[in-house]
C-alpha positions in Angstrom: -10.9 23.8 14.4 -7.2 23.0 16.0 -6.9 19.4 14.6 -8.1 20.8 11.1 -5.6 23.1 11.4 -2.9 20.8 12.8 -3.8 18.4 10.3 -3.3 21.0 7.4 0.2 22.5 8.7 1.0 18.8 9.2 -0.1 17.9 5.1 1.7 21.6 3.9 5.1 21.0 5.6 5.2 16.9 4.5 4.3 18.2 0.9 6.7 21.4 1.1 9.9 19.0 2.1 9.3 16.3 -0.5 9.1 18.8 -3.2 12.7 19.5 -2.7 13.2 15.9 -3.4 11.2 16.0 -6.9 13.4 18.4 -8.1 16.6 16.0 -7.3 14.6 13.3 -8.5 16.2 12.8 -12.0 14.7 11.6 -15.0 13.1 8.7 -13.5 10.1 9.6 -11.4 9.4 6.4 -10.2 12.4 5.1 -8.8 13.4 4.2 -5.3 12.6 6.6 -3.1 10.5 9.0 -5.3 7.9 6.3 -5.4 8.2 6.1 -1.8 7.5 9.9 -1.3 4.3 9.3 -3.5 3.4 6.8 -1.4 3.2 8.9 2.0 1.8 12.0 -0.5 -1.3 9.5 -1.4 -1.5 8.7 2.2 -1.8 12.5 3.0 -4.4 12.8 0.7 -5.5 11.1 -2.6 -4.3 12.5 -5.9 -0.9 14.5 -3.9 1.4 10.9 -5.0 0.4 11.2 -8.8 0.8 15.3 -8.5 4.5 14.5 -7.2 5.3 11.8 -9.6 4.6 14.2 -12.5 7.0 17.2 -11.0 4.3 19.1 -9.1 3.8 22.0 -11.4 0.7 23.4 -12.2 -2.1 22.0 -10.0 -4.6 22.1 -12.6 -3.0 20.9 -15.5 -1.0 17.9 -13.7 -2.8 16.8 -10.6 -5.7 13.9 -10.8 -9.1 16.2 -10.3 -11.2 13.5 -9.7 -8.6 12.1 -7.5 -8.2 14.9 -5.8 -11.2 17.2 -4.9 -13.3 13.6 -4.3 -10.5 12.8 -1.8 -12.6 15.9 0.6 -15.1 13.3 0.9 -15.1 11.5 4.4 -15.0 7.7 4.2 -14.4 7.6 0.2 -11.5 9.6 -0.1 -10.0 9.9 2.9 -9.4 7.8 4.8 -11.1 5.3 2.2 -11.5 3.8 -1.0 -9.3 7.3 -2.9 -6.9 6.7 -0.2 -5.8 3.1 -1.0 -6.6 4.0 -4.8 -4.3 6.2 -4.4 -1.9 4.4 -3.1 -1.8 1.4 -5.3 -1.6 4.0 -8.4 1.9 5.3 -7.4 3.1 2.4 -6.0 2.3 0.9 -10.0 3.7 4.2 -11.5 0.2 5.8 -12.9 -0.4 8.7 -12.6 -3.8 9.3 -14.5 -6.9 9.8 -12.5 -9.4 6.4 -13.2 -11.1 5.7 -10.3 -12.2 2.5 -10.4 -9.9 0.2 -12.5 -7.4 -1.7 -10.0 -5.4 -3.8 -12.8 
C-alpha cells in the first residue's frame, strides 16, 4: 500500500511540473526538451508522453486509450512492451495510439 502510494505521489508531482513546461512549450511540441519531457512521461507510464506532446487537455479526447489504460497491465504495459512502445512513439513525434506497428 506505501509503495503504491509513493509510487503515485511520485507519477502526480513528475506530471504536475512538466505541465508547466507544455504550456511554455511553443508551437513546436516536439522540439528539444518537450520531447525529452515525453520521454520520462512514457517512462512513468505508457500513453502520459503522447498526452503531453498534444497539450494535455482533456484526458479523454487527447490521451492514447489503448495506450493508456493497457499500460495497468503488469509486464505488458509497465514495465514492458507499452513502456518502450511508448517510448519510441514520442521519441518519433506520434502521438496516435497503434500498438503494434514499430516503423
Amino acid at each position: 500500500m506505501i509503495k503504491t502510494l509513493g509510487a503515485t505521489l511520485c507519477t502526480a508531482s513528475l506530471v504536475v511540473a512538466l505541465a508547466g513546461g507544455a504550456a511554455a512549450q511553443g508551437g513546436n511540441a516536439c522540439a528539444g526538451q518537450a520531447r525529452d519531457n515525453a520521454t520520462w512521461l512514457s517512462v512513468a507510464h505508457p500513453g502520459l508522453g503522447e498526452l503531453y506532446l498534444k497539450g494535455w487537455g482533456p484526458f479523454f479526447e487527447r490521451a492514447p486509450q489503448k495506450k493508456f489504460w493497457l499500460g495497468l497491465i503488469p509486464g505488458f504495459g509497465w514495465p514492458g512492451y507499452l513502456q518502450a512502445k511508448s517510448i519510441h512513439d514520442v521519441r518519433k513525434c506520434r502521438t496516435g495510439d497503434d500498438l503494434w506497428s514499430w516503423d
